[in-house]
LUMTI-808837 format. One record per residue (C-alpha): residue in one letter; z, y, x. Coordinates in nm, 2 decimals. Layout:
LUMTI-808837
(marke "A", (Z, Y, X)),
...
This chain:
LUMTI-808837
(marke "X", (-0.60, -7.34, -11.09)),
(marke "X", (-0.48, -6.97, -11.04)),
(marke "X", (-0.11, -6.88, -11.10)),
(marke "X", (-0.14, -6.54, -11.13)),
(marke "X", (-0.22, -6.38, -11.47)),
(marke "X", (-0.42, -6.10, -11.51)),
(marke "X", (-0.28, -5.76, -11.60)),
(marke "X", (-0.46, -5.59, -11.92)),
(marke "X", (-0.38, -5.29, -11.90)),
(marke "X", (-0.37, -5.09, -12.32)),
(marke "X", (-0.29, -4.73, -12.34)),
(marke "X", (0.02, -4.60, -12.50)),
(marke "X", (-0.19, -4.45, -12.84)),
(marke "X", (-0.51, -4.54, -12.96)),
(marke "X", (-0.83, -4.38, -13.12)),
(marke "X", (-0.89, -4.32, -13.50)),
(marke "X", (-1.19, -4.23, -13.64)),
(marke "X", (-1.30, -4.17, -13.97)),
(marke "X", (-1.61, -4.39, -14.06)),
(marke "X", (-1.79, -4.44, -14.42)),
(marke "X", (-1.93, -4.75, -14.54)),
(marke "X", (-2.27, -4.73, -14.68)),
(marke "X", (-2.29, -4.70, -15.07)),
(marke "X", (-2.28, -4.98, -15.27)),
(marke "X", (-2.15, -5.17, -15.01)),
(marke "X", (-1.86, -5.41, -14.99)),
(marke "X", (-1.61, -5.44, -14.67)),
(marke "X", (-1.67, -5.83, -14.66)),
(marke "X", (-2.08, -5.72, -14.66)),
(marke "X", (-2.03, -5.52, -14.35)),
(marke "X", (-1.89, -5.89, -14.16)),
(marke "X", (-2.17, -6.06, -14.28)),
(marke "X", (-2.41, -5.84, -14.04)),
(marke "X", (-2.12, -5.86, -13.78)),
(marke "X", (-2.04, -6.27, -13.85)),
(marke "X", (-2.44, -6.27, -13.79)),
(marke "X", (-2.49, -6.09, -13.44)),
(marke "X", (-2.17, -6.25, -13.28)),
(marke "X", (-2.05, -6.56, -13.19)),
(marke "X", (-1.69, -6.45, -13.20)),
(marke "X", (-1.54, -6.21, -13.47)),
(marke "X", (-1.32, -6.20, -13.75)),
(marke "X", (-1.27, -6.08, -14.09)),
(marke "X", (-0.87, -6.06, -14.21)),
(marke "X", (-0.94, -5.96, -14.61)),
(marke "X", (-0.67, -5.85, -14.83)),
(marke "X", (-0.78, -5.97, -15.21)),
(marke "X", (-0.61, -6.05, -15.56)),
(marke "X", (-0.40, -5.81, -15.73)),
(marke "X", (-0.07, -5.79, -15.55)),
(marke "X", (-0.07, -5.46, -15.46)),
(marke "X", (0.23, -5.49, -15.17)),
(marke "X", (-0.01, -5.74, -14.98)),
(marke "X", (-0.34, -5.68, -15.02)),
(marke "X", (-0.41, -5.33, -14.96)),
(marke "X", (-0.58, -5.34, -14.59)),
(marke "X", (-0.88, -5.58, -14.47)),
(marke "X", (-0.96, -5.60, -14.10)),
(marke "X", (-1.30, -5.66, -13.88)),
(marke "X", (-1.28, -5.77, -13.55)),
(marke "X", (-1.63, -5.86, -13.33)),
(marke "X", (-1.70, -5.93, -12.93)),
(marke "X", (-1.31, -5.97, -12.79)),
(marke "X", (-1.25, -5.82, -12.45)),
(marke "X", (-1.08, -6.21, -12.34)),
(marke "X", (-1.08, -6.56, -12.51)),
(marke "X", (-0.78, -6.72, -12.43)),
(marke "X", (-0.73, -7.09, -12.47)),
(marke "X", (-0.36, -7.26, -12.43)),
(marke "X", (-0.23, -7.66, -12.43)),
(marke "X", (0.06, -7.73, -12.29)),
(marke "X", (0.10, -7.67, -11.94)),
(marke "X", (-0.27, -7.43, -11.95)),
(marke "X", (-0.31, -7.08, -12.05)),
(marke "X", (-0.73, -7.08, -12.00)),
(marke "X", (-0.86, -6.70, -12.01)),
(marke "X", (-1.23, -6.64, -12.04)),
(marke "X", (-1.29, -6.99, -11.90)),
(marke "X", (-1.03, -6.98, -11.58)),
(marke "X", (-0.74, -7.22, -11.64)),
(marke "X", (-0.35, -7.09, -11.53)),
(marke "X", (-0.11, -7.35, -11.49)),
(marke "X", (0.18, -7.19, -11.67)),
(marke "X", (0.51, -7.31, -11.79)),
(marke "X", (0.48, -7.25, -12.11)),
(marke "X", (0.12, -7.10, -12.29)),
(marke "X", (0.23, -6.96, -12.60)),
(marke "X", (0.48, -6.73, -12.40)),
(marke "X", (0.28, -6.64, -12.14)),
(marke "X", (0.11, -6.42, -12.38)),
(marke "X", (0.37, -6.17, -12.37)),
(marke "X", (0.26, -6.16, -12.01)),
(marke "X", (-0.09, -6.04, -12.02)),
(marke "X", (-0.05, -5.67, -12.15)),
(marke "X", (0.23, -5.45, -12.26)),
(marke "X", (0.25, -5.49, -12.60)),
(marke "X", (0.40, -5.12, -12.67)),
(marke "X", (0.17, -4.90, -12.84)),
(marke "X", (0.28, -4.63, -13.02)),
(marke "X", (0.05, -4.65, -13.30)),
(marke "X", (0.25, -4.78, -13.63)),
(marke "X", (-0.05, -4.88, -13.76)),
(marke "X", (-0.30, -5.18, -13.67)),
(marke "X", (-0.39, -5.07, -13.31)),
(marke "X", (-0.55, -5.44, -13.22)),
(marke "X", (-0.43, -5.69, -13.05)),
(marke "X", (-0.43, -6.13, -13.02)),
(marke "X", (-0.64, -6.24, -13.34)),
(marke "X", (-0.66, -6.64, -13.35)),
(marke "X", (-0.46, -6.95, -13.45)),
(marke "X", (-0.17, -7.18, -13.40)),
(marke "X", (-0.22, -7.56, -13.45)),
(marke "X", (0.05, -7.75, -13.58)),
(marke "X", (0.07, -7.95, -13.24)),
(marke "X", (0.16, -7.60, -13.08)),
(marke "X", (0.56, -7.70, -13.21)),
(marke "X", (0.55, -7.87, -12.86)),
(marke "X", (0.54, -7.50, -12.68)),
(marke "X", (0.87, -7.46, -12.90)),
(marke "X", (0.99, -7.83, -12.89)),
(marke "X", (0.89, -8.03, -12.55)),
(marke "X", (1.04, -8.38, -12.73)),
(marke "X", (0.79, -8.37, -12.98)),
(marke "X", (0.45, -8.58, -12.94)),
(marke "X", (0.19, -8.45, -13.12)),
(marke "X", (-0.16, -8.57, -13.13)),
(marke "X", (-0.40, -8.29, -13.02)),
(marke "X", (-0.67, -8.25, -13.25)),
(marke "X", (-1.00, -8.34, -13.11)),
(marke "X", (-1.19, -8.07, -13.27)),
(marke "X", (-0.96, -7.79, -13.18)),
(marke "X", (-0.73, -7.65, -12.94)),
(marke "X", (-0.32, -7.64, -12.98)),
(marke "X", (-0.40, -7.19, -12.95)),
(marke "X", (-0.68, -7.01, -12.99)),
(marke "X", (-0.65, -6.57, -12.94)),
(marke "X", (-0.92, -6.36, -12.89)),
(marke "X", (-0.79, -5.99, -12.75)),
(marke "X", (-0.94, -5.72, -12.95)),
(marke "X", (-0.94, -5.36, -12.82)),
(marke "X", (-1.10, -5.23, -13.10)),
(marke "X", (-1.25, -5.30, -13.48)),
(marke "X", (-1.23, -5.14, -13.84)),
(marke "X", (-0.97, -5.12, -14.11)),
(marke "X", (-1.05, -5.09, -14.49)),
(marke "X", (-0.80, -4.90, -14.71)),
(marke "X", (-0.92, -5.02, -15.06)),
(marke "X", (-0.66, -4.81, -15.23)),
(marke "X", (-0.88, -4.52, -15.07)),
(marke "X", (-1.21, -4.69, -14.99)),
(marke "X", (-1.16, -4.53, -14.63)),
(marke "X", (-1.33, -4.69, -14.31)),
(marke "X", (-1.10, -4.70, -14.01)),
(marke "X", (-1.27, -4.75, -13.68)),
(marke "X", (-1.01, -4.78, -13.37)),
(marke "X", (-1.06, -4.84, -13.01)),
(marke "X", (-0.80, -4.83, -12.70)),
(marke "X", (-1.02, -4.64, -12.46)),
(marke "X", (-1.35, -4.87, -12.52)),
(marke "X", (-1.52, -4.69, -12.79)),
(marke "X", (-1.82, -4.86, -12.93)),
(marke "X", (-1.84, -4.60, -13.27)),
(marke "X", (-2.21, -4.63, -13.18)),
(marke "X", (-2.24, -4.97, -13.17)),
(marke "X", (-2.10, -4.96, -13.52)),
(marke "X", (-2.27, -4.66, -13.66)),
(marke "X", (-2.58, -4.85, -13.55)),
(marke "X", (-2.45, -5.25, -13.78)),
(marke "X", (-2.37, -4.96, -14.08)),
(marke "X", (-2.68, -4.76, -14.03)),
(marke "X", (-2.85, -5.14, -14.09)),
(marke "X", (-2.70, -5.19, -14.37)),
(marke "X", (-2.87, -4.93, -14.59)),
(marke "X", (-3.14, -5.14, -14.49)),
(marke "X", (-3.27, -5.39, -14.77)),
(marke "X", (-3.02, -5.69, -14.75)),
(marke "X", (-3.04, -5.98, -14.53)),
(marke "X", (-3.05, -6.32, -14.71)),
(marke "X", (-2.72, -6.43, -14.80)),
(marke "X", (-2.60, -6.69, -14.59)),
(marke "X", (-2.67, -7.05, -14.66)),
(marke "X", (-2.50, -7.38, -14.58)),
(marke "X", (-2.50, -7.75, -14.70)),
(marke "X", (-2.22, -7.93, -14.71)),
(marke "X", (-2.19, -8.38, -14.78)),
(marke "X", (-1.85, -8.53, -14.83)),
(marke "X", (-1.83, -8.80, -14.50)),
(marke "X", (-1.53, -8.93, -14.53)),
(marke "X", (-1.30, -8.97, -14.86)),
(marke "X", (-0.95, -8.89, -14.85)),
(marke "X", (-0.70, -9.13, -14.95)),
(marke "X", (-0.62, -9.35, -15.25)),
(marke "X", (-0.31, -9.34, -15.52)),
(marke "X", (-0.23, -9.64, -15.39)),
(marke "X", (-0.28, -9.58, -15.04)),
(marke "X", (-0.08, -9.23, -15.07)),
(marke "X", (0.18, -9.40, -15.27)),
(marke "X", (0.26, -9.67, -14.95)),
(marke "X", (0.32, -9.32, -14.78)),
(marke "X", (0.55, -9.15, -14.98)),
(marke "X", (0.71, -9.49, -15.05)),
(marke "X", (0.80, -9.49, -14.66)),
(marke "X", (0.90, -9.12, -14.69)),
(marke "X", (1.12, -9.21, -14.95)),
(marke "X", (1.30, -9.45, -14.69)),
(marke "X", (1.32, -9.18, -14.47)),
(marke "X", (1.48, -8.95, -14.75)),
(marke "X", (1.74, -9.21, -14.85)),
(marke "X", (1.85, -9.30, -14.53)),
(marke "X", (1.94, -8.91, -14.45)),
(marke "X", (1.68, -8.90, -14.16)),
(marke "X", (1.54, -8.57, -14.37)),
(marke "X", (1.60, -8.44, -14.67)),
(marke "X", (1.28, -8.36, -14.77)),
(marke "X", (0.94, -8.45, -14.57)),
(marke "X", (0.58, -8.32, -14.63)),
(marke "X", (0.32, -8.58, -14.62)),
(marke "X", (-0.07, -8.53, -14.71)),
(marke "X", (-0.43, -8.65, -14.61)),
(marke "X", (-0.75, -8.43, -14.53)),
(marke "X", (-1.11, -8.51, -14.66)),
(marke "X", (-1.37, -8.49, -14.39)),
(marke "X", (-1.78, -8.30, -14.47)),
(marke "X", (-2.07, -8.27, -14.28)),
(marke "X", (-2.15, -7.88, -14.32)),
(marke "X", (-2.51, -7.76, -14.22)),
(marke "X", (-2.58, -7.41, -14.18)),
(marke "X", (-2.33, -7.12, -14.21)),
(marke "X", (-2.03, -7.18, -14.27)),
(marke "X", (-1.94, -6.81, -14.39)),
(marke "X", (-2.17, -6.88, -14.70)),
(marke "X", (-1.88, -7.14, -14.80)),
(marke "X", (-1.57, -6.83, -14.74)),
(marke "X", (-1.79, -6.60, -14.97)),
(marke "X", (-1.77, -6.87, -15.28)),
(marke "X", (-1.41, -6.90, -15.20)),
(marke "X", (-1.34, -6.56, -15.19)),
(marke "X", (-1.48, -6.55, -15.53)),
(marke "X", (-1.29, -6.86, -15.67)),
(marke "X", (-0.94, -6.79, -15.51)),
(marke "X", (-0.91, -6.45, -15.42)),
(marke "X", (-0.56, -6.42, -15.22)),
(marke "X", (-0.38, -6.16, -15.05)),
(marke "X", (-0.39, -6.38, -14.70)),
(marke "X", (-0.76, -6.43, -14.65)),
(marke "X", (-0.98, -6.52, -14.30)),
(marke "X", (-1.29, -6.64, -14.16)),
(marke "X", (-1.20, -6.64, -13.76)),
(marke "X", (-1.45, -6.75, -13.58)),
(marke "X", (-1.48, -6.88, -13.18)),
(marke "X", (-1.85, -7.01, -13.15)),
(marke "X", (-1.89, -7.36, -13.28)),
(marke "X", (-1.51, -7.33, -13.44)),
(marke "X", (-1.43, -7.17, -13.78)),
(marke "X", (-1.12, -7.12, -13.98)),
(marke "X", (-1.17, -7.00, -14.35)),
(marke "X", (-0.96, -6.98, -14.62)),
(marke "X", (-0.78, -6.85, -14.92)),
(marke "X", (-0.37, -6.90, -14.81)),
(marke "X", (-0.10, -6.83, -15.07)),
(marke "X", (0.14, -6.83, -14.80)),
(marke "X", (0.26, -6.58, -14.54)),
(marke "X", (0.46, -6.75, -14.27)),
(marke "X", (0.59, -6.45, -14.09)),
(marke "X", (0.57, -6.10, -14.06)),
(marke "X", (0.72, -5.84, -13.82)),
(marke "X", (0.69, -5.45, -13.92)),
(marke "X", (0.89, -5.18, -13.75)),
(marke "X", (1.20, -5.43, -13.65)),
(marke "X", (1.20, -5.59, -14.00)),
(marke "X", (1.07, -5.98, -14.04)),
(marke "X", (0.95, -6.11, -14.35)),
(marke "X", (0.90, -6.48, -14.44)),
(marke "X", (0.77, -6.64, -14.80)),
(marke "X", (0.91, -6.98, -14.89)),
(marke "X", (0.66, -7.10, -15.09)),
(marke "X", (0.75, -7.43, -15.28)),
(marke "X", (0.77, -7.59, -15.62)),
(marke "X", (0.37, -7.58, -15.77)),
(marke "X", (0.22, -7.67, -16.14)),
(marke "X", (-0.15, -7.60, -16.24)),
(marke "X", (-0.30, -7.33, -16.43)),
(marke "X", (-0.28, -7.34, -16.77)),
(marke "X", (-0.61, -7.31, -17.02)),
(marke "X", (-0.42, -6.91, -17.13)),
(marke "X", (-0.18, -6.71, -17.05)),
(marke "X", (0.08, -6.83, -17.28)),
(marke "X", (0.04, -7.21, -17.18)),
(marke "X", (0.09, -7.03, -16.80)),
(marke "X", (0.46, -6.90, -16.93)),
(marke "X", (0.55, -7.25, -17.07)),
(marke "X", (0.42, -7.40, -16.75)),
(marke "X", (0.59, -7.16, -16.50)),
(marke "X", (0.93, -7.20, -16.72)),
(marke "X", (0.90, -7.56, -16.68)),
(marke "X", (0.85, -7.56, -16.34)),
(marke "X", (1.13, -7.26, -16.28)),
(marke "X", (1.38, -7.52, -16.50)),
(marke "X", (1.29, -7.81, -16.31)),
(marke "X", (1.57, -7.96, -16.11)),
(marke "X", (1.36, -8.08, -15.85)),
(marke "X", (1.15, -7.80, -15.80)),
(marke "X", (1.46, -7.56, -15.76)),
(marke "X", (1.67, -7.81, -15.53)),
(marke "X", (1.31, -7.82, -15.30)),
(marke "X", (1.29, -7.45, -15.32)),
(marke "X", (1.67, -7.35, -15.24)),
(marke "X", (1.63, -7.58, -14.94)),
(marke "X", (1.37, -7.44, -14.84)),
(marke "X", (1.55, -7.08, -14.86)),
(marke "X", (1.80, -7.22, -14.63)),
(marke "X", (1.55, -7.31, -14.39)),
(marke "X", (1.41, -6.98, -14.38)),
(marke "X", (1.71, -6.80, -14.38)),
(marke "X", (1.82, -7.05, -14.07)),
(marke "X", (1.50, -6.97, -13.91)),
(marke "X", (1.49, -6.59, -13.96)),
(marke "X", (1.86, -6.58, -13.82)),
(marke "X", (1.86, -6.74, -13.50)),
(marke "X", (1.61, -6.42, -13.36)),
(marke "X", (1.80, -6.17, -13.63)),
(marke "X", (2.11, -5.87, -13.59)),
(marke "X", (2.45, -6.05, -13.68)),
(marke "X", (2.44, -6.01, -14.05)),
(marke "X", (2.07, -5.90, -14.15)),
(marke "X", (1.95, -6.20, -14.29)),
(marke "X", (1.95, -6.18, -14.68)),
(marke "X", (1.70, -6.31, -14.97)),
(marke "X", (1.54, -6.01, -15.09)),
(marke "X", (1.38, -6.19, -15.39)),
(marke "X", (1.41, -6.53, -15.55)),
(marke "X", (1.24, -6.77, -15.75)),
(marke "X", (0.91, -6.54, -15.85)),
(marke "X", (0.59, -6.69, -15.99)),
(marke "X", (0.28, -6.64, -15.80)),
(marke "X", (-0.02, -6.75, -15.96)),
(marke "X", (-0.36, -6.87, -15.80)),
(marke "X", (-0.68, -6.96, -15.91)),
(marke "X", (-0.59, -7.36, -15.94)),
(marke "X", (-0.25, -7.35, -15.92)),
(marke "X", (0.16, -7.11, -16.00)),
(marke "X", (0.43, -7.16, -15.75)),
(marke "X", (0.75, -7.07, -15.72)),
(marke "X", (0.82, -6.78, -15.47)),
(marke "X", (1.13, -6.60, -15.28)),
(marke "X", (1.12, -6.39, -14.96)),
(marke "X", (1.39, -6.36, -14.66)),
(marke "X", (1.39, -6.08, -14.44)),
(marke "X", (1.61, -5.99, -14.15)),
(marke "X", (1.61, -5.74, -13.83)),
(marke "X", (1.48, -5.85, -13.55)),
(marke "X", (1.73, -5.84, -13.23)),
(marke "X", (1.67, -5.61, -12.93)),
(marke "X", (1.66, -5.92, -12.77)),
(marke "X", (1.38, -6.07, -12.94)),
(marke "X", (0.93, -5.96, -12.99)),
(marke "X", (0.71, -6.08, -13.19)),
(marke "X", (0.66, -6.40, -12.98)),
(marke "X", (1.04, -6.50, -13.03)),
(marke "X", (0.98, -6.39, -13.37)),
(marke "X", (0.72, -6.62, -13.48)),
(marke "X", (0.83, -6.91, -13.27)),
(marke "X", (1.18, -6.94, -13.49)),
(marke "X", (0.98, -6.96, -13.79)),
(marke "X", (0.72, -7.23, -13.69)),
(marke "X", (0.58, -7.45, -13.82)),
(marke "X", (0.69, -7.34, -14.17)),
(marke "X", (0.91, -7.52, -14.34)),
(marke "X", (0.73, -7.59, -14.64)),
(marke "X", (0.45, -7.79, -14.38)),
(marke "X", (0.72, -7.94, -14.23)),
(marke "X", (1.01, -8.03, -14.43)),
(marke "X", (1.41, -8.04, -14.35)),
(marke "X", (1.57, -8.10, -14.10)),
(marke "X", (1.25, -7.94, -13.93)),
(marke "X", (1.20, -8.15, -13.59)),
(marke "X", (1.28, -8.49, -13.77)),
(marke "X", (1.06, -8.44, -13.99)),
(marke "X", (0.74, -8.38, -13.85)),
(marke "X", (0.84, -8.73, -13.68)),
(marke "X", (0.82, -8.87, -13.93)),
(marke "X", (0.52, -8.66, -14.07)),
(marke "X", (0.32, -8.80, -13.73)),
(marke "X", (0.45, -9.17, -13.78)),
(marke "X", (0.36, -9.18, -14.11)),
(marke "X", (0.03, -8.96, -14.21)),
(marke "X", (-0.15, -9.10, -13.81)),
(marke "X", (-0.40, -8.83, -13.77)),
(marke "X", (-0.38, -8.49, -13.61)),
(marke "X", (-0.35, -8.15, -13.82)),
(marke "X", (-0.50, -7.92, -13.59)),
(marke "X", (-0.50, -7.56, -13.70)),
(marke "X", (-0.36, -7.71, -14.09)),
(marke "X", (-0.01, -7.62, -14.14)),
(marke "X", (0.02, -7.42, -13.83)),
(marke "X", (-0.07, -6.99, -13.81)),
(marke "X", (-0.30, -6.80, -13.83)),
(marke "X", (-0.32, -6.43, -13.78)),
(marke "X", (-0.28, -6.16, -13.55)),
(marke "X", (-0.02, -6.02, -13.25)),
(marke "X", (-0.04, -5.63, -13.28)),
(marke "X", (-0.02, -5.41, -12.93)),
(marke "X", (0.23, -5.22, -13.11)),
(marke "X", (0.48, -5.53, -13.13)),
(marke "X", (0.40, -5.63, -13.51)),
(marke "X", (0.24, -5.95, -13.62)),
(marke "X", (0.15, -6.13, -13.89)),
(marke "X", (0.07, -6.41, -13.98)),
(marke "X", (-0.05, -6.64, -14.28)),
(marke "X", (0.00, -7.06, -14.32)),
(marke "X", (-0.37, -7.25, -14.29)),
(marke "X", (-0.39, -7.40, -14.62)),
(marke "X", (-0.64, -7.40, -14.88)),
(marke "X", (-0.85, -7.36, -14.63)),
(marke "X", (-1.15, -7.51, -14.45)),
(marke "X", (-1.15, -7.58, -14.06)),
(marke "X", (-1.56, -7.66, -13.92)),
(marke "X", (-1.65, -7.74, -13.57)),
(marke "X", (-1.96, -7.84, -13.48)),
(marke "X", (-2.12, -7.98, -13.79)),
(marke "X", (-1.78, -8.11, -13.93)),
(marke "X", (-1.54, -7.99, -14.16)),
(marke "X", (-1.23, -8.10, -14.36)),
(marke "X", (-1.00, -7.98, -14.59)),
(marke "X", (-0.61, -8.09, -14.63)),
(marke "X", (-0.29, -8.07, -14.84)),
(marke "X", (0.08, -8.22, -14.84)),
(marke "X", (0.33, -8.20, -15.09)),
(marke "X", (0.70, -8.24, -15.02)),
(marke "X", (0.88, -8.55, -15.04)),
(marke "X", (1.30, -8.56, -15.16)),
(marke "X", (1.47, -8.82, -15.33)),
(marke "X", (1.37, -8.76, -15.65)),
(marke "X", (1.02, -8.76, -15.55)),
(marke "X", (0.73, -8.95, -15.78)),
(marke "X", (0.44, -9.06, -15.57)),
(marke "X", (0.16, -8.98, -15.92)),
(marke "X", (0.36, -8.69, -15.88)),
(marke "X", (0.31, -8.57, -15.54)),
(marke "X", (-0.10, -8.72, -15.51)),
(marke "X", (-0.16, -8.48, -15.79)),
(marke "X", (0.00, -8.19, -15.61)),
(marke "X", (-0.24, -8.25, -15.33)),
(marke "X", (-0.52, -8.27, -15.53)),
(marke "X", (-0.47, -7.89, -15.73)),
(marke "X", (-0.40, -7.81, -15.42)),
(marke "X", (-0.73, -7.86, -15.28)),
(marke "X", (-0.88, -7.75, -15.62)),
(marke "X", (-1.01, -7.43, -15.48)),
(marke "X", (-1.15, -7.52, -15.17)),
(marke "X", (-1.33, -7.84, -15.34)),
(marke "X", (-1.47, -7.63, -15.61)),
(marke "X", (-1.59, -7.44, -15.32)),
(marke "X", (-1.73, -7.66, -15.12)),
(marke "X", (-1.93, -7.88, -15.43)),
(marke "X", (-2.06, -7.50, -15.46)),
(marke "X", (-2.29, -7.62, -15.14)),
(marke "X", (-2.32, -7.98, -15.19)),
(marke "X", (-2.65, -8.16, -15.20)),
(marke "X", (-2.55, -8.29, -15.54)),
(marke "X", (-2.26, -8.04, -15.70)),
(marke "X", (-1.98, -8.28, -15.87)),
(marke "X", (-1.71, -8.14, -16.05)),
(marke "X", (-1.43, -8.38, -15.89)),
(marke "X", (-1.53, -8.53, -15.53)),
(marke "X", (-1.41, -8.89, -15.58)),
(marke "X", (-1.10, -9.06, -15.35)),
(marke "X", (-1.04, -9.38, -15.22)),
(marke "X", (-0.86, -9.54, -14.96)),
């Protein structure tokens, strides 16, 4: 294997031009003519209501490089690179200084959970089999979707294919291509109350003698899925429309989903993160929401999870922050999705001269509300006690901008395929006070959304898959 990594060379500003989207049709239309000519593209969708998250969508199609990492391995376009250490030996392939302070491209891909041992060499995670610990593909160029404006970026660092693309939207006024279609059979069922309960029970010893203080612990359902798995993200999109949406896609791999979570996010020297913990279901109205959310916000649990979870955040953000940044800019807010209402706060800080993106995202990973506190200890315990590999759930997914921003969201309530196989996951965190019916409900809202989704394709639709142990 070579030492040497290649050199990508980006210039300082890239190209902007002014495009228009065919009438009548949709952004997420536009990827499925793109999602159907390539075998490796992207679609980062802004959806829901909140205004502040969800204003700008994102296509990506063809990367310039795929780039692979496990530990030890940075593999670019198929040649491997022994390297010390793969997740920061991106920072080595390009300069990662344009001037553009809006999306210019960049590293679109994932983080698996197991990619904690890049940050933490002690830790022994299980690779999953299906998927890599880091999957990037570099993309020089793609289109942005203002829907405030209904303007249709295309951009391009000195590779323009505006033809290319003038040629996918010119086929779109075309009559429309079928819809895409998929079939989807429930292989393996997750676990049962009392199976779960053994789990917590144990992660309840954990909890009481001070190994953590609070300790996620879930189980995944596994499908068969034939046909397109994009035909499964257009249902979700419709159920559970959130402001941290993605189908990536790297040949035989997909990662869809619906997140309610953004992990991190660097803009312009300020970081962002969005402890996410404390859920209850929707309610049948809007005023049984309120009564819900007020139980939930006066819930001593819920708000002794959530403040540790602040503290987490705010540990995280700080260690790659200026001295005396770090602050909670808002606390305890409801956000409410299709299946479920959580509670909500977000810490920001400035990032240090001494610190990129790269540092940036590593202090926040894996996020605490994935993980649980003390961070390190408890996904020990997380691997002892749930024995089976995350992959790509609970990890990142997102995108490393040339100009030195990045963002990206948690995988959850989402959907990860390979080859004809697909599952689905969720956790719930365990502290003292924790009652397993409890937390095995929590997993099951949830995975309310992508279920629903999913029974959307089944041979026979069910309204509740069934679990046993």
């Amino acid at each position: 294997m070579s030492q040497s990594l290649p050199k990508i060379s980006i210039p300082k500003k890239p190209n902007y031009t002014s495009l228009s989207l065919p009438e009548g049709i949709e952004f997420w239309e536009l990827f499925r003519e793109i999602e159907d000519q390539y075998e490796t593209c992207f679609l980062l969708e802004s959806a829901g209501d909140n205004q502040y998250d969800s204003r700008y969508s994102v296509i990506g199609f063809d990367p310039s490089h795929l780039i692979e990492g496990e530990p030890g391995v940075l593999q670019i376009d198929g040649k491997k690179y022994e390297v010390k250490n793969p997740y920061f030996a991106l920072r080595e392939i390009t300069d990662y200084n344009s001037l553009s302070i809006s999306y210019a491209g960049g590293l679109v891909g994932y983080l698996g959970y197991q990619s904690m041992q890049f940050f933490e060499p002690t830790l022994k995670l299980k690779p999953h089999p299906d998927f890599p610990a880091m999957i990037f593909g570099m993309y020089l160029d793609g289109l942005i979707y203002d829907k405030f404006t209904g303007e249709l970026i295309y951009f391009d660092n000195g590779n323009n294919r505006k033809e290319l693309v003038n040629t996918i939207l010119s086929s779109l006024k075309k009559p429309k291509n079928k819809t895409p279609k998929v079939r989807v059979s429930l292989s393996k069922e997750g676990l049962s109350k009392e199976v779960h309960k053994q789990m917590v029970e144990e992660a309840l010893e954990e909890v009481k003698a001070g190994n953590t203080f609070q300790c996620q612990i879930g189980f995944e359902e596994i499908y068969s899925v034939e046909g397109n798995p994009l035909a499964i993200y257009e249902t979700l999109r419709e159920i559970n429309p959130s402001p941290h949406m993605y189908y990536v896609k790297f040949g035989k791999r997909v990662i869809l989903g619906a997140s309610p979570e953004l992990l991190f996010r660097l803009r312009q020297g300020e970081m962002e993160s969005f402890p996410l913990a404390g859920t209850t279901k929707r309610g049948i109205d809007a005023k049984e929401d309120t009564l819900l959310a007020r139980r939930l916000l006066t819930d001593p649990k819920e708000i002794a999870e959530h403040n540790m979870l602040i503290d987490l955040h705010r540990n995280d953000i700080g260690r790659v922050a200026k001295f005396g940044t770090v602050k909670v800019r808002r606390r305890f807010d409801i956000k409410r999705f299709s299946h479920v209402q959580h509670i909500s706060s977000e810490v920001v800080g400035i990032l240090s001269s001494k610190e990129d993106m790269f540092s940036g995202l590593a202090s926040s990973f894996p996020a605490g509300t994935l993980s649980g506190a003390p961070k390190i200890e408890s996904m020990k315990i997380i691997e002892r006690i749930e024995k089976s590999p995350r992959g790509p759930y609970g990890g990142a997914v997102g995108s490393f901008g040339f100009n030195g921003d990045c963002t990206f969201a948690i995988p959850i309530r989402s959907f990860f395929v390979c080859e004809g196989k697909g599952f689905v996951r969720a956790s719930g965190g365990i502290v003292y006070d924790s009652k397993p019916e409890d937390e095995y409900q929590e997993i099951i809202n949830k995975m309310a959304s992508v279920r629903k989704a999913l029974d959307f394709h089944k041979n026979q639709t069910s309204s509740e898959p069934k679990v046993k142990g």
